[in-house]
Each structure stands twice: as structure tokens, then as C-alpha cells.
C-alpha positions in Angstrom: 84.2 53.4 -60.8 85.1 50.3 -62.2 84.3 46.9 -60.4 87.1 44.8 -58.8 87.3 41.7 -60.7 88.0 38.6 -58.0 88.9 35.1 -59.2 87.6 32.5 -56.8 89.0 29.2 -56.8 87.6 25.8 -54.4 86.3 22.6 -55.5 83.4 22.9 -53.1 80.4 24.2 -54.9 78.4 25.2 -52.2 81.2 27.2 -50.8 82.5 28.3 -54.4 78.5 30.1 -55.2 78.0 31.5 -51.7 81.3 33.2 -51.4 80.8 34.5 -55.1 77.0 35.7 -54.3 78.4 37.7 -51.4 81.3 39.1 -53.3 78.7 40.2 -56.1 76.4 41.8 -53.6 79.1 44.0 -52.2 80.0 45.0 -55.5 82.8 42.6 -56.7 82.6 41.3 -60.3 83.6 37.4 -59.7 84.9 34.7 -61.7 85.3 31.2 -60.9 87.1 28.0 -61.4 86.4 24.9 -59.6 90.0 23.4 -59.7 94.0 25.0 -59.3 94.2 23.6 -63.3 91.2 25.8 -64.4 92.1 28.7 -61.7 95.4 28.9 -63.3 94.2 29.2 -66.8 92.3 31.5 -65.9 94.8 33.8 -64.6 96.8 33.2 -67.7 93.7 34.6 -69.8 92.5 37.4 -67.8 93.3 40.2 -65.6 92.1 40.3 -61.8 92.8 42.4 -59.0 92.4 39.9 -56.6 92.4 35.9 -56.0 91.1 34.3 -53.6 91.9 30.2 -53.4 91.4 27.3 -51.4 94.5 24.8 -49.9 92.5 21.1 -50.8 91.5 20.7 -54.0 93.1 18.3 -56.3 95.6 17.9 -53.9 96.9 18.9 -51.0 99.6 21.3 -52.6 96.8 22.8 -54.9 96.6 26.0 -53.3 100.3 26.7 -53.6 100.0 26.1 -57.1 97.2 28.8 -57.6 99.0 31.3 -55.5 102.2 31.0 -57.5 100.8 31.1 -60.8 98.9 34.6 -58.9 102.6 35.7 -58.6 103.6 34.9 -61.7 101.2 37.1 -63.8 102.2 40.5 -64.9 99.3 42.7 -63.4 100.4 41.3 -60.2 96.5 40.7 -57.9 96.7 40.5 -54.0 96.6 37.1 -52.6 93.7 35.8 -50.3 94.3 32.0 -49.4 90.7 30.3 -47.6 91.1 27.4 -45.3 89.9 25.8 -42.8 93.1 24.3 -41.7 95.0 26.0 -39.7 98.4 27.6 -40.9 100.9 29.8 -39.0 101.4 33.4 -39.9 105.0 32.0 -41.4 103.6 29.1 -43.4 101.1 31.1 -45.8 103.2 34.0 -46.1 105.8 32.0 -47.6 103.6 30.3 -50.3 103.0 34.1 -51.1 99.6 34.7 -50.0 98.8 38.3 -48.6 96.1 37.6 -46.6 94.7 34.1 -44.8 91.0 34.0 -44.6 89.8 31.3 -42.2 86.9 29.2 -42.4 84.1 29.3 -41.4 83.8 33.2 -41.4 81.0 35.6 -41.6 80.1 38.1 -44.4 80.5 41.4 -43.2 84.2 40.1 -41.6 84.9 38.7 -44.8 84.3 42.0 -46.8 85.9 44.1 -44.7 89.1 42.1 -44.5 89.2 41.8 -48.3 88.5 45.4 -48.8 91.5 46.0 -46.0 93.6 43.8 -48.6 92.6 45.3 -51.9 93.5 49.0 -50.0 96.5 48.4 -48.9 98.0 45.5 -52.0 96.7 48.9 -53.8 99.1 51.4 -52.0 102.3 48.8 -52.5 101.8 48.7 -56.0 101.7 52.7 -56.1 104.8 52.7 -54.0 106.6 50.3 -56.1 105.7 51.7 -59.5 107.1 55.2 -58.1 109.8 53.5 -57.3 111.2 51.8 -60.4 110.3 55.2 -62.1 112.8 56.9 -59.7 115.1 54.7 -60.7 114.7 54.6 -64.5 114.1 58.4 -65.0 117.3 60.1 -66.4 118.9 62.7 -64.2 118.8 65.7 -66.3 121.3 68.8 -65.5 119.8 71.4 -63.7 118.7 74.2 -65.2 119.7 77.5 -63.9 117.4 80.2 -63.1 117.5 83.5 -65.3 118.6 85.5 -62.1 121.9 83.7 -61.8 121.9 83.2 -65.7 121.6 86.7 -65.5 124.7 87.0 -63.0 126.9 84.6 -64.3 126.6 86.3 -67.7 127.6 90.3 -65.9 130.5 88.1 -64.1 131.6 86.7 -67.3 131.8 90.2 -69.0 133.3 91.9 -66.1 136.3 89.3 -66.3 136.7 89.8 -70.1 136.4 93.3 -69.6 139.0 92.9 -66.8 141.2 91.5 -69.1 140.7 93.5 -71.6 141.6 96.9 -70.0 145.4 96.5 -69.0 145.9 96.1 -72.6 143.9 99.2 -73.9 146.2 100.6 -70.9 148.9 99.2 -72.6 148.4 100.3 -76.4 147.6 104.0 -74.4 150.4 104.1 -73.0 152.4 103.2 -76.6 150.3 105.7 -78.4 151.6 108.7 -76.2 154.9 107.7 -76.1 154.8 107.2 -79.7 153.5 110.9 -80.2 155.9 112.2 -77.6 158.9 110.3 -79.7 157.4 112.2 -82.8 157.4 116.2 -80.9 161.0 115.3 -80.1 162.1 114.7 -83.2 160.6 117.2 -84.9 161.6 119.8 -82.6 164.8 118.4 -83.2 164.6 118.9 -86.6 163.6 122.8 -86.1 166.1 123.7 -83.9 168.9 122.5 -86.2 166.9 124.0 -89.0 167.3 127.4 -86.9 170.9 126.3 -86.3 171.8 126.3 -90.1 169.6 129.3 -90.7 171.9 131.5 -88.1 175.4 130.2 -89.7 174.3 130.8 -92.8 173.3 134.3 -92.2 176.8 135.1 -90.2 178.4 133.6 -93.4 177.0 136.4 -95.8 177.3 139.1 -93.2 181.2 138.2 -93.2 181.4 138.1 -97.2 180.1 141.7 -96.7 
């Protein structure tokens, strides 16, 4: 398994190598910047899954900077912001952070919140690539099973065959009457035939 690559950003050096000796140890791969001007490059240059920034540094508003360029980059890394001031639950979430870490705090707390973060920043990300996939994936027609391929396929010659039998009926029906036309008028014909053949026969017997 790959490691998690954390960016740590605080001006305090003591704070900035304890915190990144801890992440190390629990199996984090950490990189560090000691200002929000390097911490941003940083996240301009390379990928993290996770960043982790002080409130103080250059300024007071340093923090916020960090956490937005955070926001900003493509690969999108869960949020941690470290302070010891304290901030309501609406104030950090709307700088964008996912997660306020407090100050002093102890190691094993500290790991287990951040793997609680990574776990569940994790998840979203799963949910919301699923998502847009949803939505960009084509809706193909269905396909139809062979059974009912099969079935609309008998209904289909049924109805032509349907159709198709009133007129054989039809042309039947014209055939016989045709022939029946035909006997008619060649009995017809043989009966005047016998007609002629009588009066010609009483015409010689009279000559006699």
C-alpha cells in the first residue's frame, strides 16, 4: 500500500518536526513548508492527500490562504487546520477546512482523528466521482432479451401472415369462379353444338 503523503505547514519549528516525526512513525510520508507562501507552492507542485496548516504564520489570515489554495488544486486533499485559538465549528468550516485539530493535543488522538479524516474525505470523493459518472454516462437504449426478441419476431410474422391470408382467400375465391365461368361456357358451347347436330340431321332425314 502506498503511503499517504501529508503537507504540513507552521512557522514554528519545534512544532513543524515533532508533528512530522509522529506522522512519519505512523506511517505518513510528510512534507513540509515553514510559511502559507512556500505551503502554497508546494501544493502547486505536488500531489497530497492531505494538508494540515497552522492559522498564525505570516499573518493572521495565513491559514486561510493555505486552505484555499488546498481547495483549489485538482486532486482535491482533506483539510486539517491546527490552532490553538479557539474557532467555532462555523468559522473553520467556512474557510473550508474539514477537520480542526486543537492544540496542544496528544499523539495517539492526533492519529486517530486524522486517520478518521483521511477515511471518510476518502469515501466523499468515491461518492462524488460516481456521481459525475452517473451524470456524464450516455443512456444507451435497452437491449432486449432474445426471449422477447424471439416473441416479438413470431408476433410480427403472425400479423403479416394475418394480412396475408384474406388475400390468398381472395385470389381463391377468383380462381374458382374463374374455372366455374370457364365449365359454363363450355358446356354452353356443347349443348348448342348438340343443338346444330340434331337440326341438321332432321334436315337430311326430310330431303329423304
Amino acid at each position: 500500500m502506498a503511503k499517504r503523503r501529508v503537507l504540513l505547514v507552521d512557522d514554528e519549528v519545534s512544532i513543524l518536526l515533532t508533528i512530522k516525526a509522529v506522522l512519519e512513525i505512523s506511517g505518513f510520508e510528510v512534507d513540509t513548508a515553514a510559511s502559507a507562501l512556500e505551503g502554497k507552492l508546494k501544493l502547486k507542485r505536488h500531489e497530497y492527500h492531505m494538508v494540515i496548516t497552522d492559522m498564525r504564520m505570516e499573518h493572521d489570515a495565513s491559514g486561510r490562504e493555505v486552505i484555499l489554495a488546498a481547495r483549489s488544486a485538482p486532486y482535491h486533499p482533506a483539510v486539517a487546520l491546527l490552532t490553538a485559538l479557539p474557532f467555532s465549528d462555523e468559522d473553520w468550516q467556512d474557510m473550508g477546512a474539514d477537520k480542526l485539530l486543537v492544540k496542544p493535543m496528544q499523539t495517539a488522538s492526533l492519529i486517530w482523528q486524522l486517520e478518521q479524516l483521511l477515511e471518510k474525505h476518502t469515501a466523499n470523493l468515491a461518492r462524488s466521482s460516481k456521481a459525475l459518472a452517473a451524470v456524464a454516462k450516455p443512456k444507451l437504449p435497452k437491449k432486449v432479451a432474445p426471449a422477447k426478441k424471439a416473441a416479438v419476431t413470431k408476433k410480427t410474422v403472425k400479423k403479416s401472415a394475418a394480412k396475408k391470408l384474406p388475400v390468398k382467400k381472395a385470389v381463391a375465391k377468383k380462381a374458382v369462379a374463374k374455372k366455374a365461368a370457364v365449365k359454363k361456357v363450355v358446356a354452353k358451347k356443347a349443348v348448342a353444338k348438340k343443338v346444330v347436330a340434331k337440326k341438321t340431321a332432321v334436315k337430311k332425314k326430310a330431303k329423304r
